[in-house]
N, C-alpha and C positions, 0 to 999 in steps of 0.2 A: 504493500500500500504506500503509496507517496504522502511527502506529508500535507499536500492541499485537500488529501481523501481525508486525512487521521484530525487534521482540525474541521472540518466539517460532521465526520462520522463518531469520531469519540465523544460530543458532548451531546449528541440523536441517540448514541448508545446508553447512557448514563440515564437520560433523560425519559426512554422508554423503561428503563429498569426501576427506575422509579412509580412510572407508571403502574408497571406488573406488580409492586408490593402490596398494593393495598391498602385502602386510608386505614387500616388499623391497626398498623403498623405503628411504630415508635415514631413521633415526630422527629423528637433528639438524632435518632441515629439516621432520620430522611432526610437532614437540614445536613448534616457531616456526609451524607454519600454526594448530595447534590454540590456542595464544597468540594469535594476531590475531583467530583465528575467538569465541573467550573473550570478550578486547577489544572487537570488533565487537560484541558481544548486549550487551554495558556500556556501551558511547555510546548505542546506541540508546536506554538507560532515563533518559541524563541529561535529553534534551528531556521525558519524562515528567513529571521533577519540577516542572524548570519552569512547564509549561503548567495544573501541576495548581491546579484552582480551590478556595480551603478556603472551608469556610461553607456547602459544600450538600451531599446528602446523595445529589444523582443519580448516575447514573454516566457518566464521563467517557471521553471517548478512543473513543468507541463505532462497532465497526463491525460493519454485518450485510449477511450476503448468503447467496443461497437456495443451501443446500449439498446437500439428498436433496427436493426439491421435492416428490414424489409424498406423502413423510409429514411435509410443513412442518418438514423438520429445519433449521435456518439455520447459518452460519457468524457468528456472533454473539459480539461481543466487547467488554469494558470493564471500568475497575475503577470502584471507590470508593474511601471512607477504609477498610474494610475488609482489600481487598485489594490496595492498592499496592504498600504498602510490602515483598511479599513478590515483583515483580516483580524492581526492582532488585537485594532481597538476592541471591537466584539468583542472578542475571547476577555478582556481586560473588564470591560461592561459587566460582560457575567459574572464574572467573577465576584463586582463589586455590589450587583445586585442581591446575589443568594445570599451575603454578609448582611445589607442594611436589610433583608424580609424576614431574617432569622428572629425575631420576637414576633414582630408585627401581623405576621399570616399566622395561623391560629388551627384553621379548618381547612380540610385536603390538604396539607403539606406537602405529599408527596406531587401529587397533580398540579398544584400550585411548581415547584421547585422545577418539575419535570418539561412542563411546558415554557418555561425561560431557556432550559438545557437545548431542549428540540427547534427552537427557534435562533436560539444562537449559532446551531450550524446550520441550520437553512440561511440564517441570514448571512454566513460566511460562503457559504455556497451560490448567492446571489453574485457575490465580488468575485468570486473566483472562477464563472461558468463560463465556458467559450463554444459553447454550442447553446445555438439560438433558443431549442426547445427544452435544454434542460436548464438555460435563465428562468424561461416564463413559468416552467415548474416549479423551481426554487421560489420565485418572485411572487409566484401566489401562491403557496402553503405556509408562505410565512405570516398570511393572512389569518391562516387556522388557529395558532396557537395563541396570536395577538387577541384574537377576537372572542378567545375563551377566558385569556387572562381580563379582559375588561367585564365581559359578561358573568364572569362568577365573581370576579373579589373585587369588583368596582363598586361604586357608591350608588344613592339611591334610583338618578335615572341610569342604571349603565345598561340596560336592555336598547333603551333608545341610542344614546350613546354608542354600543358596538352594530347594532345595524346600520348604524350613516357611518359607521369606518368602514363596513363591508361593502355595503351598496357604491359606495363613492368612489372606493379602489379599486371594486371588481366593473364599475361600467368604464372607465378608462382603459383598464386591461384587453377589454373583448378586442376593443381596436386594434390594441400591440398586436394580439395572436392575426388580426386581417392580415399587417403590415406582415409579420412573419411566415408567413404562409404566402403572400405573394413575392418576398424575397428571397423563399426557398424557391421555389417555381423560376422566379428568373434567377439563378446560380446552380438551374439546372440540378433540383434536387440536391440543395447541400444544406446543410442549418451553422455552419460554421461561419461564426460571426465574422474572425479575420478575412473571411471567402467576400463575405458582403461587403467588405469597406472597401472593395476596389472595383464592384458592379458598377460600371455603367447605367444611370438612369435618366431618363427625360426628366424634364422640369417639374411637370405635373405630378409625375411618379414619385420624383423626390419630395415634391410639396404636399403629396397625401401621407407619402410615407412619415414623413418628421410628423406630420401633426397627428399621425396615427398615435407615434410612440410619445409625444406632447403630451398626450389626453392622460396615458398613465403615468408619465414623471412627475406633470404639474401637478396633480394631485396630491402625490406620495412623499412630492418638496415639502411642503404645499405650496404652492405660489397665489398667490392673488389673482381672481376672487374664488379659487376653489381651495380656500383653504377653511373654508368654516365650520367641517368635519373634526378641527383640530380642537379649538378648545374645548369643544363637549367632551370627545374625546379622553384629554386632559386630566378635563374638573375630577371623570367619573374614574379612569383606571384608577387600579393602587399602586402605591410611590411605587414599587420598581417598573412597573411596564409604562407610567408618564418617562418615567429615566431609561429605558431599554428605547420606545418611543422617540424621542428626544433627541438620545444621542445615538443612534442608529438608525431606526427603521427609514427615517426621512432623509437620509444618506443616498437610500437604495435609491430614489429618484434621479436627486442629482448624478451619482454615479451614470444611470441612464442614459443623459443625456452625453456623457463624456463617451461612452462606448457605443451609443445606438443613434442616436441621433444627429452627431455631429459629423461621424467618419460616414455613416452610411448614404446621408443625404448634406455635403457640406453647401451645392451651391444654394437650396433651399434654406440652411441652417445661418448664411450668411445673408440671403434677401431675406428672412424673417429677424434678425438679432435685432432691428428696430422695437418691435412686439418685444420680445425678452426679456430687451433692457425697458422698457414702458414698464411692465408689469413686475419687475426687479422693484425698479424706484417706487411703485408705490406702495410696495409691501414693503420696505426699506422705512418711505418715510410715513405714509396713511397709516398702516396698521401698528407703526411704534405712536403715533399720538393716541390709536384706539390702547395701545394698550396700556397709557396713563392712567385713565380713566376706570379702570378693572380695580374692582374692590375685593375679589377672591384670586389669593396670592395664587393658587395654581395657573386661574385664566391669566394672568399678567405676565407669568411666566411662556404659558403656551403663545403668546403675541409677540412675543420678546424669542420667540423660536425663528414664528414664520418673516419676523425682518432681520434676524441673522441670516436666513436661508436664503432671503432676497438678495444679498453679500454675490452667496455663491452663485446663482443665476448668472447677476450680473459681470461676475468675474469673466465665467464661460464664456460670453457673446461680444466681449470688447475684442475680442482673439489677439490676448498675446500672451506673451510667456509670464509677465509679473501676473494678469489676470486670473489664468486658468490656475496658474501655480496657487495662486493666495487663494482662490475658488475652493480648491482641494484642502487646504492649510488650515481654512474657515470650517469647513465640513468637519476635518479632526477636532481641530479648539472646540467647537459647540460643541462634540461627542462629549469633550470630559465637563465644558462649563454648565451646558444644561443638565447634563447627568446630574454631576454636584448641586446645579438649585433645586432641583426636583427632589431631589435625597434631603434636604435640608428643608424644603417644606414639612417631608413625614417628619424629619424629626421632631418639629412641631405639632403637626398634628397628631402624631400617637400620641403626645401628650397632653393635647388640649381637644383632640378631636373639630378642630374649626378651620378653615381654610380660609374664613375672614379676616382681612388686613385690619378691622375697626375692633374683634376681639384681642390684639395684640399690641402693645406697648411698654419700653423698656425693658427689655429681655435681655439685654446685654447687663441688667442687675443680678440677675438670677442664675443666667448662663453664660459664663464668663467667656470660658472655653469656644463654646459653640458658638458665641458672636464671633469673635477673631477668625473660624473660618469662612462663616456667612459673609464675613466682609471682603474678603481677601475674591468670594464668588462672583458676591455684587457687582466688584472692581474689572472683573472678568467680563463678565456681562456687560462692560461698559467700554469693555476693549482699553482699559489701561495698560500703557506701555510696558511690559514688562511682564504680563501674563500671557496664557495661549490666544485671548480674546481677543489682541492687538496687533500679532503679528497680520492675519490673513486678514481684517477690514482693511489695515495699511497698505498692504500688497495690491489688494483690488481696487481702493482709492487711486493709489499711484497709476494702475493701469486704466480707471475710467477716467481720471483727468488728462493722460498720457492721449487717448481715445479722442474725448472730449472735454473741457473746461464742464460744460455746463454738469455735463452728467456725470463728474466727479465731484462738483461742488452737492450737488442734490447727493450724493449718495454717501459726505459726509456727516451732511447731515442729520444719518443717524446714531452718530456717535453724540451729538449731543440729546436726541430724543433718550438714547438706550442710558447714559447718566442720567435724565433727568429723570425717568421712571423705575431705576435699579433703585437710586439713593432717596427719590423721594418713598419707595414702597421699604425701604431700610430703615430709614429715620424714624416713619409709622412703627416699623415692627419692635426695631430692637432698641432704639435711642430715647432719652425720656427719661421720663419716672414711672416707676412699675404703676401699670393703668387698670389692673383688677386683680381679684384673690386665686384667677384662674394664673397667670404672672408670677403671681407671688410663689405661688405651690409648686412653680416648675424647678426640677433637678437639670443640673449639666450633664452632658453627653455621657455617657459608658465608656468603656475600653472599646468597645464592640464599635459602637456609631465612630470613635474619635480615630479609630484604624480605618473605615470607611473616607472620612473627609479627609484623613491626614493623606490617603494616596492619591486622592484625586487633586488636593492641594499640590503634593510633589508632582504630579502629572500638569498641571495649571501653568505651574511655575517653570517648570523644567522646558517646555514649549516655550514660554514665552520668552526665557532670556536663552535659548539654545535650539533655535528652532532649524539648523543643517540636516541634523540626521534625517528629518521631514521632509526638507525641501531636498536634498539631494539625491534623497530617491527618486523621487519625479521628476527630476529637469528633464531626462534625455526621453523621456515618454510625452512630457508634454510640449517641446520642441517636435516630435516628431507628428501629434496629435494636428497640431496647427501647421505644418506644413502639408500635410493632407488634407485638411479640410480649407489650404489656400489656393489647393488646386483644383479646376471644375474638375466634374464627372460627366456632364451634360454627355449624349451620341446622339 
C-alpha cells in the first residue's frame, strides 16, 4: 500500500471499527481507540513530507490501479504542491478534534468518534484523487458523514440545518458529474484528470464546463450569494464538525477550482475571473459588515469564514504566482484559525451552554489562561502580522493591487472589517467586568482543552513568522498551474 492509500484508509479503518463496537461499549476506551486511530492517519502524513520533492511540478507519491475496468475508471492517486499541504492539515484536524469532543459528546461515542475518522480520509482522499470519478466519489461521501455529524449531535434546529447542507451541495454536484461525463467522452473514455487538462475544447464547451464545476465549488467555498447554507449550518453542528467544517471541508471547493476548473477550461476561467473576483469582493467586504452585526458568536464566526474564503477566490483569478500562492497559504491559515475559534467557542459553551455574545462579559477574570489564547485567535482572524492569518490576505492583496489598484484597495478592506468584528465581538466576551453569576462560576481550561489551543497556537504562530516550508512546496506547481491556464485550449 502506498502511503496516499495508508493516510486515507487507516483513519476509514479505525473509524469503521469503531462503528462495529457498539454504543455499549466503554466510552473511555472508544475516545483512546479513536485517539490512536486520529494519530495513526498523522504519522502516516509525516513520511509525506519528507519524501516530498520541491522544484517540480509533477505529481508525487503516485498510485494507480484498475478500479471499474469495463469504463477505464482507475484507483488513481497523488498530490503536488497544490495539494499536499491539505493532506496533513486533515490528519492534524482530526486529531485535534477527537481531543477537544473527549468530554463534550456524551451519547454514541463510538458513532460520534467514528464518523470524524471516516470522513477525515474521505476528505484526504478528495486532495489526493486523480481520477475524475473517484474525486466525485470521495467529494460526495464526504457529504454522508458530515450530514450525520450535524443531524445527530447538533443543536435544536439541526434536522433543518443538515438538509440545506445536503440539498445545496448535492444540487451543485449533479452538474460536476454532467461536466464529467462529457469530459470523459471527449478524452475518448478516460476519467484521468491530468488526461483532461490538455483536451482541447471550444469556447462554449469550456464555458458550460467551468460553470458546471462553478455550481459545486461555489457552494462548498461558499462564495456569495450561495453561501447561506453556512451559518445555519454553523449555529447547529457540535464544536468539532463547525471546526472539521471550517477548516477543511470548504477547502474541498477551492481546491476545485485549482484542479478542475482552471486547467481544464482556462480560456473560459480567464473570460469569467471578472464574475470571480465581483463575487470574491463582496463576500470579502458585504458579508464581513453582515457579520458585525451577528449576536451569536458561532454565526459571526461562520461570516468571518465565508470573507476569508473570499481571500482565496480572489487570489485564484488575478493569475499570478503571489495570488494563487497566498490563495493556497489562506486556505491552510483558516484550517488552523477557524478551527481554533470554533474550538474556543465550545469551550465556552460547554460551560455556559449559550452561544450568545450578550450572555458573556469579562471572562478574561475568570479565565485567565483561556483568554491569552482566545486572543492570540482573534488577532489571527484579523490577519495580524505575525500569525498564519497574515501571511496569505498579504500575499493576495499584493497580487490584486499588482492586478488592479482598485480591487486590491477593496479587498483590503477586509482586514479592517475582520479587526473590527474579531475585537469588537472580544471586548463583549472577554474584557470588562465579570457581567453575571453564569461568568462568575466559570473554571479555566483543563490540561485537556489547554493541549488543544496550545497546538493550534504553535501551528498559528509557527505559519505566521515561518511560512517557507508552505510556500515552497507550491511554487513550482503553481508557476506551472498559470502557465497552463495562460495558454488557450480553444480548436
Amino acid at each position: 500500500m502506498g502511503l496516499l492509500s495508508l493516510a486515507i484508509w487507516t483513519p476509514i479503518a479505525f473509524g469503521t471499527l469503531l462503528l462495529l463496537l457498539g454504543r455499549e461499549q466503554q466510552a473511555g476506551a472508544v475516545r483512546w481507540l479513536a485517539l490512536i486511530g486520529a494519530l495513526a492517519g498523522l504519522a502516516v502524513t509525516v513520511p509525506l513530507y519528507e519524501g516530498f520533492q520541491l522544484g517540480t511540478a509533477a505529481m508525487q507519491f503516485v498510485e494507480k490501479a484498475p478500479w471499474i475496468g469495463r469504463f477505464n475508471v482507475n484507483y488513481h492517486l497523488g498530490v503536488d504542491g497544490l495539494s499536499f499541504w491539505f493532506v496533513p492539515l486533515t490528519a492534524f484536524i482530526t486529531v485535534i478534534v477527537v481531543i477537544a469532543s473527549w468530554q463534550s459528546i456524551t451519547e454514541r461515542v463510538n458513532q460520534y468518534m467514528g464518523a470524524f475518522l471516516i470522513l477525515s480520509g474521505l476528505m484526504i482522499g478528495v486532495f489526493s484523487a486523480l481520477d475524475g470519478l473517484l474525486f466525485y466519489v470521495f467529494f460526495e461521501a464526504t457529504l454522508i458523514p458530515m450530514y450525520l455529524i450535524i443531524g445527530i449531535w447538533g443543536g435544536p434546529n439541526k434536522i433543518y440545518a443538515a438538509f440545506k447542507f445536503f440539498l445545496y451541495t448535492l444540487l451543485g454536484s449533479l452538474l460536476t458529474l454532467v461536466a464529467i461525463i462529457y469530459l470523459y467522452n471527449q478524452a475518448g473514455g478516460s476519467f484521468d484528470i491530468l488526461t483532461w487538462h490538455q483536451l482541447p475544447l471550444s469556447r462554449t464547451a469550456q464555458t458550460l464546463v467551468f460553470f458546471a464545476f462553478f455550481a459545486a465549488f461555489a457552494v462548498k467555498v461558499p462564495m456569495w450569494p450561495v453561501h447561506t447554507w453556512l451559518p445555519d449550518v454553523h449555529v447547529e453542528a457540535p464544536t468539532g464538525g463547525s471546526a472539521v467544517l471550517a477548516a477543511i471541508m470548504l477547502k474541498l471547493g477551492a481546491y476545485g477550482f485549482l484542479r478542475f476548473s482552471m486547467p481544464i477550461a482556462p480560456d473560459a476561467a480567464r473570460e469569467w475571473a471578472w464574475l470571480i473576483i465581483a463575487l470574491s469582493l463582496i463576500a470579502v467586504i458585504y458579508v464581513g459588515l453582515v457579520a458585525m452585526v451577528q449576536k451569536d458568536m458561532k454565526k459571526l464566526v461562520a461570516y468571518s469564514s465565508v470573507a476569508h474564503m473570499g481571500f482565496v477566490t480572489l487570489g485564484f483569478f488575478v493569475f499570478n504566482d503571489l495570488g494563487v500562492s497566498g490563495g493556497i497559504v489562506q486556505m491552510i491559515a483558516h484550517g488552523f484559525v477557524s478551527g481554533a475559534m470554533f474550538l474556543s467557542i465550545g469551550v465556552l459553551y460547554d460551560r455556559v451552554h449559550s452561544r450568545e455574545i450578550a450572555a458573556y462579559g469579562g471572562v478574561v477574570n475568570t479565565m485567565p489562561k483561556f483568554a491569552a489564547f482566545a486572543l492570540l485567535f482573534f488577532m489571527a482572524n484579523c490577519g495580524l502580522p505575525g500569525t498564519a492569518g497574515f501571511v496569505g490576505e498579504w500575499m493576495v492583496i499584493l497580487a490584486a493591487v499588482k492586478f488592479n489598484f482598485w480591487i486590491g484597495l477593496g479587498a483590503a478592506t477586509a482586514l479592517i472589517f475582520g479587526a473590527a468584528y474579531s475585537l469588537w465581538m472580544f471586548k463583549r466576551v472577554y474584557l470588562g467586568a465579570v457581567a453575571n453569576d453564569d461568568v462568575k462560576a466559570l473554571k479555566d481550561i483543563c490540561n485537556r482543552e489547554f493541549l488543544v489551543l496550545a497546538l493550534l497556537a504553535i501551528a498559528v504562530l509557527y505559519m505566521g513568522l515561518y511560512p517557507r516550508p508552505f510556500t515552497d512546496v507550491m511554487d513550482a506547481s503553481v508557476a506551472e498551474l498559470l502557465k497552463h491556464v495562460a495558454q488557450t485550449k480553444l480548436h
